[in-house]
C-alpha positions as CSV (number, residue, x, y, z in Angstrom):
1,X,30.9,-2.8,6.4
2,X,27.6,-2.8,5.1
3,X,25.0,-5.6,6.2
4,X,23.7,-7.7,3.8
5,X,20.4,-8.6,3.3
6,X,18.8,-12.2,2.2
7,X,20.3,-15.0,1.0
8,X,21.5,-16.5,3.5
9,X,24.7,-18.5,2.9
10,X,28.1,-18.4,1.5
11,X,29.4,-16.6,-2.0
12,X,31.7,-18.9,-4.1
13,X,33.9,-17.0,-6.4
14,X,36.1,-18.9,-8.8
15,X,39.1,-17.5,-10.3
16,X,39.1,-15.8,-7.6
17,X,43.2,-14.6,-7.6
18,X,43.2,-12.6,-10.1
19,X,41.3,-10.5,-12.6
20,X,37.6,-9.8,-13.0
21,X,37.4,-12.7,-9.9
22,X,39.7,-10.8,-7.7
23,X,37.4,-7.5,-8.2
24,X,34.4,-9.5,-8.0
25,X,35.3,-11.7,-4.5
26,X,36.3,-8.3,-2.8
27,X,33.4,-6.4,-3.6
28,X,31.0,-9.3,-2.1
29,X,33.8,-9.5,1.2
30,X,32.9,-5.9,1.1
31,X,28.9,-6.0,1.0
32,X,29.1,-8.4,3.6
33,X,29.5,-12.0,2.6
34,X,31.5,-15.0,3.9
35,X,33.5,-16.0,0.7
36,X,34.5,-19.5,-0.4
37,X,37.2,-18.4,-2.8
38,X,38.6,-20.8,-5.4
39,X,41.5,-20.8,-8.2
40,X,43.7,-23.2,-10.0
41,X,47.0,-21.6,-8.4
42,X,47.0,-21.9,-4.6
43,X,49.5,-19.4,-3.8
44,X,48.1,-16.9,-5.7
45,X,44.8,-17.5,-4.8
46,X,45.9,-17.2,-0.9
47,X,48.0,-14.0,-1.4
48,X,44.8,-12.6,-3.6
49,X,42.2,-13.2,-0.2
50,X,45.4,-11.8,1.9
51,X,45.5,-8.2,-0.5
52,X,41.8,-8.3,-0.4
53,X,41.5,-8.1,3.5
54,X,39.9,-11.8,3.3
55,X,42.8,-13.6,5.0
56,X,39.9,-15.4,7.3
57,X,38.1,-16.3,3.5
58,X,37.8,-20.5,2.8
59,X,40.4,-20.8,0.1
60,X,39.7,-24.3,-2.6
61,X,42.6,-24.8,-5.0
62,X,41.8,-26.7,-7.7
63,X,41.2,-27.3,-11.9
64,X,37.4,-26.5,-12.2
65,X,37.4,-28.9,-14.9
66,X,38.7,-31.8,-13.0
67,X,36.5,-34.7,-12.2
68,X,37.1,-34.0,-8.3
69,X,36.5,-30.7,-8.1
70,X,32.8,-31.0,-7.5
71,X,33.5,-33.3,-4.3
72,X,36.0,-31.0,-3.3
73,X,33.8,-28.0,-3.4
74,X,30.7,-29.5,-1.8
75,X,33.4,-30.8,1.4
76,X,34.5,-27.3,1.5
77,X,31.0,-26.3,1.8
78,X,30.4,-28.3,5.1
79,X,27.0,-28.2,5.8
80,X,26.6,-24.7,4.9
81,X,24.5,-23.0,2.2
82,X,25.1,-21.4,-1.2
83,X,23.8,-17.4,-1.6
84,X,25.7,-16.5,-4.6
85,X,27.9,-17.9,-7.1
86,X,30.2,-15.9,-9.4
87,X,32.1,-18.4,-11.8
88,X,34.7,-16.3,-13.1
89,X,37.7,-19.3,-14.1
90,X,38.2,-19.7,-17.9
91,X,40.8,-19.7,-20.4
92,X,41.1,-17.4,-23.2
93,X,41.7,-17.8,-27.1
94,X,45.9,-18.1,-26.5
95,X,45.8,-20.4,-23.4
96,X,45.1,-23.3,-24.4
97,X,43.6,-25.5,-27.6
98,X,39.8,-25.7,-28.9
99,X,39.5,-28.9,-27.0
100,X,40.6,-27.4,-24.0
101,X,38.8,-24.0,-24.5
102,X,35.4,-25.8,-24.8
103,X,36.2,-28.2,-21.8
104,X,37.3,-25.3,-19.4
105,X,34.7,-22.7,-20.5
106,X,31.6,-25.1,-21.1
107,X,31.7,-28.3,-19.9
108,X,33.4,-27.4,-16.5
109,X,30.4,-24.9,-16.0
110,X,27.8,-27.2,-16.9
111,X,29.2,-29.3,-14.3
112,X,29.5,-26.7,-11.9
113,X,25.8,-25.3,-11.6
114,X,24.8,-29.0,-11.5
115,X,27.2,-29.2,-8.3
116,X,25.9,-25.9,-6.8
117,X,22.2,-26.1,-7.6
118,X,21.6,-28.9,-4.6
119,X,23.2,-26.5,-2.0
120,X,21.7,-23.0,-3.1
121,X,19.5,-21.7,-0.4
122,X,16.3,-19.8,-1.8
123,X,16.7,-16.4,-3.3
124,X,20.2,-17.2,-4.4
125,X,21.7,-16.5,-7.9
126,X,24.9,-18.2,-10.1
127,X,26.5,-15.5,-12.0
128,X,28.0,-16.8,-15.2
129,X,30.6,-15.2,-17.0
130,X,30.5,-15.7,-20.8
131,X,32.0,-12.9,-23.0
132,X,30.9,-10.2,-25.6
133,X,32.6,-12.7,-27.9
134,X,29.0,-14.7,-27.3
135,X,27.4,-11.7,-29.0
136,X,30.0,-11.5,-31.8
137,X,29.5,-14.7,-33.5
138,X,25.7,-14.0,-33.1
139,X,23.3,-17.0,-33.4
140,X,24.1,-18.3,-36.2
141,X,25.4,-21.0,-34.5
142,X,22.3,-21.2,-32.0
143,X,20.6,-24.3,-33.2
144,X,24.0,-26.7,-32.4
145,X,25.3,-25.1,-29.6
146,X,21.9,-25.1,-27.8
147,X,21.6,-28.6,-28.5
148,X,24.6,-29.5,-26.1
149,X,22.8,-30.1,-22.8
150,X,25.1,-32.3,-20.9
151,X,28.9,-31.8,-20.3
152,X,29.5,-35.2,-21.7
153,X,28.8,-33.7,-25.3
154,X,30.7,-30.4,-25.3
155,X,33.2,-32.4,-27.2
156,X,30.9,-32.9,-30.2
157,X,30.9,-28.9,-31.2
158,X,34.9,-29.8,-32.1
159,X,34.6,-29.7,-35.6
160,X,33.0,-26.8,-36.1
161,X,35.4,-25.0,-33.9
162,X,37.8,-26.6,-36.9
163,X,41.1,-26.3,-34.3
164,X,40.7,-22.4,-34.0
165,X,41.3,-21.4,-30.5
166,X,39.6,-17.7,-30.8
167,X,36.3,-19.8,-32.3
168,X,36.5,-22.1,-29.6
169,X,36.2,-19.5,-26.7
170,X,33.2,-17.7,-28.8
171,X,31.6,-21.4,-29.4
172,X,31.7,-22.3,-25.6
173,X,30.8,-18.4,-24.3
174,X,28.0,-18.7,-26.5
175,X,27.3,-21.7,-24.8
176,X,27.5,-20.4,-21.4
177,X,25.2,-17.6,-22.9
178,X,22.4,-20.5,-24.2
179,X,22.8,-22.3,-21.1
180,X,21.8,-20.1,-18.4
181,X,19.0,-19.9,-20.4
182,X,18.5,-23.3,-20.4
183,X,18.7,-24.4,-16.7
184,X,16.6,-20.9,-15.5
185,X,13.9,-22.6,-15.0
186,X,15.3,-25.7,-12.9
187,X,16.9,-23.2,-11.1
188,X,14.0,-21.1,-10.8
189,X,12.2,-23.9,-9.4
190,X,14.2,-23.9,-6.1
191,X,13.5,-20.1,-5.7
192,X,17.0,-19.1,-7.1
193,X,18.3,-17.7,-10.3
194,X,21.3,-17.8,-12.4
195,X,22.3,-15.2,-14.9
196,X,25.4,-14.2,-17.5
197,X,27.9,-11.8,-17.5
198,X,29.5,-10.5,-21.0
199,X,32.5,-8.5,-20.7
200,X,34.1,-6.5,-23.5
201,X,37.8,-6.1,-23.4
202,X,38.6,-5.4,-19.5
203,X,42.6,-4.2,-18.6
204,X,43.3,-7.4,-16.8
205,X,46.5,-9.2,-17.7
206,X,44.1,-11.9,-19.3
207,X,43.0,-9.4,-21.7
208,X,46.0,-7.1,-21.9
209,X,47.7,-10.3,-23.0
210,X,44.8,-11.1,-25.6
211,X,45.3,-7.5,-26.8
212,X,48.6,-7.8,-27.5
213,X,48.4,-10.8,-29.5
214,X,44.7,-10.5,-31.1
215,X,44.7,-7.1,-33.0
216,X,41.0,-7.1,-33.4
217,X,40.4,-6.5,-29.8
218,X,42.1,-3.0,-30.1
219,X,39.6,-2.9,-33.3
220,X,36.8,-3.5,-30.8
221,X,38.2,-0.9,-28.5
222,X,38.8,1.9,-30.8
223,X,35.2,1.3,-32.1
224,X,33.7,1.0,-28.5
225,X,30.8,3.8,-27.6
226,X,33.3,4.1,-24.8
227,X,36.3,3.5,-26.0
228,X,38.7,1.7,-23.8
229,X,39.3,-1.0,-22.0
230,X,37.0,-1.5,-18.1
231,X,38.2,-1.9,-15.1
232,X,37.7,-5.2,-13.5
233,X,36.1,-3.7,-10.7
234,X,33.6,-2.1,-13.3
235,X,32.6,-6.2,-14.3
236,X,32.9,-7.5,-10.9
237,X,30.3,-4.4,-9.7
238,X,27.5,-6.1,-12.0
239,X,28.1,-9.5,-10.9
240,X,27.6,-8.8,-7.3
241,X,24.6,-6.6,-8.2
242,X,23.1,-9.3,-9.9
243,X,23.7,-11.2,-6.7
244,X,21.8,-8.8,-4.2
245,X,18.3,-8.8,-3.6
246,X,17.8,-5.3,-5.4
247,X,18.4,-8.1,-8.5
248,X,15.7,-10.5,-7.4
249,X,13.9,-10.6,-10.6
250,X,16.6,-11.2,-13.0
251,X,17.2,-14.4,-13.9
252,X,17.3,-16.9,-17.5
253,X,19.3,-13.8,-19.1
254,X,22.4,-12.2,-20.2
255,X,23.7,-8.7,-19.2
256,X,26.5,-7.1,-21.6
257,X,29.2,-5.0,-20.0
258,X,31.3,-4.3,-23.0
259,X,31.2,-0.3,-22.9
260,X,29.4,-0.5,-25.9
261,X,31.2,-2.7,-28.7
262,X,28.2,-4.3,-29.9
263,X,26.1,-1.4,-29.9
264,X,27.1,-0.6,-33.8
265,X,28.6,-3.5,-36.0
266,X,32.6,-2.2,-35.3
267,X,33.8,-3.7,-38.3
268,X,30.8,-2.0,-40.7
């Protein structure tokens, strides 16, 4: 196993049982970190650390969204410090409603780097997964969105969401997208940074289910510079890059893994 350098402290991973949080909590068991590994489902989440070789792993199950789950994360913490976070737990367009799109996506992660922030030791960074989706809808939308500072007013960018689930997710990724620009500098003030993550259309059953029911994804596939759908391991590499000290001057910006579907317009 390789030895990892500075930060010290433990790596959260959330949505950790499956998917691009799966890939992403075993490559950081793998480089060397203790792993505080959290999901909404608790048998899947412990069978995931089992398949991972994590089995000795601190497991929270738990809605990110709740209003506990900040407590509950900080107990699980006991004492100890924060080297990475890698907030991977969301819903997509077909799980759920606008409301609960922007609430799960947005607000939840606005809550959660105001949780973890406190407990990060220096050097560490938040990884923030938003979505090429946050590039498709451009900024257009820039001015409102960027307004929302507090979780308590997520709610407001409703209406212009207008019901639609697929505008939802791209309303509160491109929030995610504005707001680790927003809190850079707080974070940077404790010596730590924070950064986002937007994936294309990666072959997890997330987005093989999205595919299936969303023809414009295969649109944005076909039209990719690579095109096909990445691995989950491909996204979960950058996000623990961005975590290691080879990344210690990236901070307050987004990196796009989306094998190239926003290079060109794919619609033009």
């Amino acid at each position: 196993m390789a030895e990892r350098a500075s930060p010290e402290g433990i790596a959260i991973v959330t949505g950790a049982a499956s998917g691009m949080g799966e890939a992403s909590a075993r490559l950081m068991g793998e480089a060397g970190w203790d792993l505080l590994l959290c999901d909404v489902n608790a048998d899947r989440l412990a069978s995931a650390a089992a398949a991972m070789g994590q089995g000795n792993a601190d497991l929270l199950a738990g809605d990110i969204s709740a209003a506990e789950f900040g407590d509950k994360l900080v107990a699980a913490l006991n004492g100890r410090k924060i080297g990475a976070l890698i907030h991977c737990a969301g819903l997509s367009p077909t799980m759920a409603s606008a409301e609960r799109i922007l609430e799960v996506n947005l607000a939840a992660t606005m809550r959660l780097t105001a949780t973890v922030l406190p407990h990060m030791s220096e050097g560490a960074c938040a990884v923030l997964f938003a979505s090429s989706a946050a590039h498709q809808i451009g900024d257009r939308m820039d001015e409102t969105i960027g307004a929302i500072v507090t979780p308590e007013a997520v709610s407001s960018l409703e209406p212009i969401c207008q019901g639609n689930s697929g505008m939802a997710y791209s309303v509160a990724k491109r929030g995610v997208y504005l707001w680790t620009r927003y809190v850079a500098h707080e974070f940077g003030a404790k010596g730590c940074r924070v950064v986002s993550v937007s994936p294309g259309i990666i072959a997890t059953p997330m987005g093989l289910q999205e595919m299936e029911q969303q023809a414009v994804m295969k649109v944005l596939v076909e039209k990719s510079a690579l095109p096909r759908p990445a691995k989950a391991e491909e996204v979960g590499a950058v996000a623990a890059f961005l975590c290691s000290p080879a990344a210690s001057f990236v901070t307050g910006t987004d990196v796009l893994v989306d094998g190239g579907s926003m290079a060109r317009n794919p619609f033009a």
